[in-house]
C-alpha positions, 0 to 999 in steps of 0.5 A: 656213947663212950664208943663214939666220943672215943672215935670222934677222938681219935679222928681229930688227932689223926687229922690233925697230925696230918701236914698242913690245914684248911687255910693252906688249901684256902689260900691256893697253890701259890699261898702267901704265908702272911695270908696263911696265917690271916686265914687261919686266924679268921678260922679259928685255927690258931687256937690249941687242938684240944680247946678246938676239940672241946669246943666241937663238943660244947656244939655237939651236945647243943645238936651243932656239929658246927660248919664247913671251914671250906664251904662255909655251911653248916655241916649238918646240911652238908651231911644230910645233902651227901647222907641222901646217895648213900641212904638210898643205896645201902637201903636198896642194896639191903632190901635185894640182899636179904632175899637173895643171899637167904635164897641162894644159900638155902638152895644150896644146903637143899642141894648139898654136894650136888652140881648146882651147890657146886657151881654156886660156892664156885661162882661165890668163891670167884666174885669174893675175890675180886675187890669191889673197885675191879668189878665196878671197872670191869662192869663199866668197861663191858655194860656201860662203854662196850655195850652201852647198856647203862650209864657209865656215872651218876654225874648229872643225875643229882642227889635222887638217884631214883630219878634216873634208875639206871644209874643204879644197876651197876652200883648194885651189882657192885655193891652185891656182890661179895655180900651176897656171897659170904652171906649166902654160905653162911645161910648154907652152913646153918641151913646143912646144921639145921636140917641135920638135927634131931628137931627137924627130924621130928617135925618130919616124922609127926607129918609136917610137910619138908617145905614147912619144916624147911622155912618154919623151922630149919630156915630161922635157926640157919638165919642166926649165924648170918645176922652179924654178918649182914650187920657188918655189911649194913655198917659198911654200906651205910658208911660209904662205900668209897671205891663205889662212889669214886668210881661211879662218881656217886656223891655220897658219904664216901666221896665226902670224906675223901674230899673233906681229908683233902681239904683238912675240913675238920668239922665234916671230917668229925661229923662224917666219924660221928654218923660212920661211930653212930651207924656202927654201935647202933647196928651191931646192937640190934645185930645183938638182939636180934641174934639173940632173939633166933638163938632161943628158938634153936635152943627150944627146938632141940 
């Protein structure tokens, strides 16, 4: 809790040093300083940071994360409106990635050295470096302009995007990508270790068939390196992925913040800091535990 309360901090002096306030972006592009000061008033910000801060904390612990100073509603809807694209791709991204980085990386610890290891640490070595903004450029310039495969947005489609599938393929793509790809070696190193040791030995000479000992017993103790990383990256999915969003005009969590800066909206900018802070310390905790829940099982096999 300490964690987060620091953060929401932090993100409250952070944009409060930033030049000029909602009431700025309120009175328009041609803003009259009187009507400045008038809206400022109407919207509280006239008052000193900290007391504003306190305040936000006061709601806080009542479960009110207070309203839009923009939009005028509560951001606990504003949230959960914007919260929706971003659940539903980080969850469909995760539920693809686990399989498919696991699987990727036990084929090519089986296939150490070989051609098909190569090819694959070759092909994951180019994709990690290519920033997740150039793919989704790049994916919608060939499927969605040239071929005209897959829809080049999400404009339209609303918050479900599991109305319009399509939509989603190029986002996830993206999305995969560079997970897929550090994941995967991770599984390999663990699964080339596993299948070294002396406990895999064993099983193989007491009879065991190499498929069994393979997912029995080699792949959960390949898999324990990798459960931090797939933490980071369930983290940074469920915090927004910005450059996806803005590309694919998704409107999710990412694209929220991006606007809520622009608008210096400070309560959506402190609820968007407390799910991102929230969503961190929770993940990375059953990281933890479930980390330490494979690492036995090595320490017992051997």
């Amino acid at each position: 809790m300490a964690q987060i309360l620091a953060v929401t901090a932090l993100v409250f002096v952070l944009t409060e040093a930033l030049p000029g306030d909602a009431a700025v972006v309120l009175a328009g592009d041609t803003p009259d300083p009187e009507r400045i000061e008038r809206i400022r008033r109407e919207l509280g910000l006239d008052r000193p940071a900290p007391v504003r801060y306190a305040d936000w904390l006061l709601g806080l612990l009542r479960g009110d994360l207070g309203s839009s100073l923009t939009a005028g509603r509560p951001v606990t809807g504003f949230l959960a409106d914007a919260g929706g694209p971003t659940v539903q791709l980080a969850a469909i991204t995760l539920l693809l990635l686990v399989p498919l980085a696991v699987a990727v990386g036990v084929v090519a610890a089986v296939r150490e050295g070989r051609l098909l290891d190569r090819a694959l640490t070759s092909v994951g070595i180019g994709l990690y470096s290519v920033p997740e903004f150039a793919l989704a450029v790049m994916l919608v310039a060939l499927f969605a302009l040239r071929l005209g495969w897959f829809p080049p947005t999400a404009v339209g489609v609303g918050p479900n995007l599991l109305a319009q599938p399509a939509v989603l393929v190029l986002p996830l793509l993206v999305l995969l990508a560079r997970p897929i790809c550090s994941i995967s070696r991770l599984v390999r190193a663990g699964m080339i270790d596993a299948l070294r040791s002396d406990y895999v030995r064993h099983a193989l000479r007491l009879g065991l068939s190499v498929r069994r000992v393979r997912l029995a017993h080699a792949l959960p103790n390949a898999v324990a390196p990798a459960v931090q990383q797939l933490a980071r990256t369930t983290d940074w999915l469920l915090g927004g992925v910005i450059a996806v969003e803005a590309v694919f005009v998704i409107p999710g969590l990412g694209t929220s913040l991006v606007s809520a800066v622009s608008a210096r909206d400070i309560p959506v900018i402190q609820g968007l800091a407390l799910v991102f802070a929230a969503t961190t310390v929770t993940v990375n905790l059953v990281a933890d535990v479930v980390a330490f829940r494979l690492a036995p099982r090595a320490g017992g096999a051997t």
